[in-house]
Each structure stands twice: as structure tokens, then as C-alpha cells.
C-alpha positions as CSV (number, residue, x, y, z in Angstrom):
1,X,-26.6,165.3,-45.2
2,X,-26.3,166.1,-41.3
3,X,-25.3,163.5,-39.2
4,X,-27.8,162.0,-36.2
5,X,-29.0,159.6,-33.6
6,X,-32.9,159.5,-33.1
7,X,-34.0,157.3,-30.4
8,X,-37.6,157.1,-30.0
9,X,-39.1,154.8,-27.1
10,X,-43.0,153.1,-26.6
11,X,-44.4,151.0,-24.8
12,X,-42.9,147.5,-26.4
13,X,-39.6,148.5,-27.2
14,X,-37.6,151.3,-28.5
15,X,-35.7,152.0,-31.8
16,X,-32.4,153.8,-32.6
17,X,-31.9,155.2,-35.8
18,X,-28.4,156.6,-37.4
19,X,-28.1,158.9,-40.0
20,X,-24.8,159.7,-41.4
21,X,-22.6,160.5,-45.2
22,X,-21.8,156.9,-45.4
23,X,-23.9,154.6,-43.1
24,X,-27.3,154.8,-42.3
25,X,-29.2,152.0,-40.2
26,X,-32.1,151.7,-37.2
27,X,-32.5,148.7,-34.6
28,X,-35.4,148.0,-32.7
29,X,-34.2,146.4,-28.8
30,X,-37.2,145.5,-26.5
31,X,-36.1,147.0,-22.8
32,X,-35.4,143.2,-21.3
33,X,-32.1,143.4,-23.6
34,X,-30.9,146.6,-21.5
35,X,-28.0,146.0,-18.9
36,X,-28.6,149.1,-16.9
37,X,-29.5,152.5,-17.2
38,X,-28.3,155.8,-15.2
39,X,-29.6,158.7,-15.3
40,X,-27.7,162.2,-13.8
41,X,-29.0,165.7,-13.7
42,X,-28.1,166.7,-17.2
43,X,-28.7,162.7,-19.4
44,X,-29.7,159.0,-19.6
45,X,-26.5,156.4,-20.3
46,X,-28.5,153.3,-21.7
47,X,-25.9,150.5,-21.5
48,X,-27.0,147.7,-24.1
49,X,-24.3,145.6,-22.7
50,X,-21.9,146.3,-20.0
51,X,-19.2,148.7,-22.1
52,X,-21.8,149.8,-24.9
53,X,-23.9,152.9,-23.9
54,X,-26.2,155.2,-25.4
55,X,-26.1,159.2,-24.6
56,X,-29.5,160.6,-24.3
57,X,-29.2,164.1,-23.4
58,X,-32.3,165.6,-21.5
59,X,-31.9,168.5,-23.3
60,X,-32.4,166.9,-26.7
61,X,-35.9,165.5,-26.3
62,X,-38.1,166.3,-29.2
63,X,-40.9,165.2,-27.6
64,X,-42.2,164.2,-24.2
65,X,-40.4,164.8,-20.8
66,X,-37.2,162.9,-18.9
67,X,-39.5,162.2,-16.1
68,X,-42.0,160.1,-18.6
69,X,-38.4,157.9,-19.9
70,X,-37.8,157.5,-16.5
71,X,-41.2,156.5,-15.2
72,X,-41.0,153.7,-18.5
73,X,-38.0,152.6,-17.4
74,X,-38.6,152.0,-14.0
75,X,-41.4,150.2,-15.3
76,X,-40.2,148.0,-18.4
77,X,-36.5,147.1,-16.3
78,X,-36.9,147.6,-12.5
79,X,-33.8,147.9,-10.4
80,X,-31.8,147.9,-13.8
81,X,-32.6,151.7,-13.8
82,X,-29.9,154.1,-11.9
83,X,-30.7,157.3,-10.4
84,X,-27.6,159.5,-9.8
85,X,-27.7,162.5,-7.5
């Protein structure tokens, strides 16, 4: 089995779902539980508390484009969201 991380977001909330040889789980977090978010050139760093982060590469979307994540997120958490240059 081939090891992953599958993050799909809506409207209400988003799930994250792990796939691995021993442990295999998925959490649903609505956005007002997000700490911050940044977002850089190349990826998204979703901080779920202040030292726990997800990686979402840009490059790895299945489906749909950075610029709709970050037009959610500026929606669903505000000033919580970080745009690097």
C-alpha cells in the first residue's frame, strides 16, 4: 500500500485523510478551528494550532486551482490567511 495525505476542502469544513502500512485515519476540522494559514509561491502551511501545520503543495492539487483555496480561505478565516511574497 502507498503511503498518502488527501486533503479535500468545501464549503463547511474540510477533511484530511491518511493512508499508510500501519495507520490509516481521516478528521473532518471546520475552518474556525484553523490558527493561521500562509501561503508562498510554491504551497499552503495550514497551522491547526500554533506548531502543527499541514503542507499543501500547489503542485499537488487533484482538483480545482490555488487561487479557489485561497479565495475560501479568505472567506471562511479572514485575516487568519497569510500571503507571502
Amino acid at each position: 500500500m502507498q503511503n498518502g495525505l488527501n486533503i479535500v476542502f468545501d464549503e463547511k469544513d474540510f477533511s484530511i485523510s491518511s493512508e499508510a502500512d500501519t495507520i490509516s485515519g481521516t478528521s473532518k476540522l471546520r475552518y474556525n478551528a484553523l490558527y493561521k494559514v500562509y501561503e508562498t509561491k510554491k504551497d499552503f502551511y495550514i497551522f491547526v494550532t500554533p506548531v502543527v501545520a499541514f503542507l499543501v503543495s500547489k503542485m499537488d492539487f487533484l482538483s480545482g486551482a490555488p487561487g479557489e483555496l485561497r479565495s475560501l480561505l479568505q472567506l471562511k478565516i479572514g485575516e487568519r490567511i497569510v500571503i507571502c511574497k
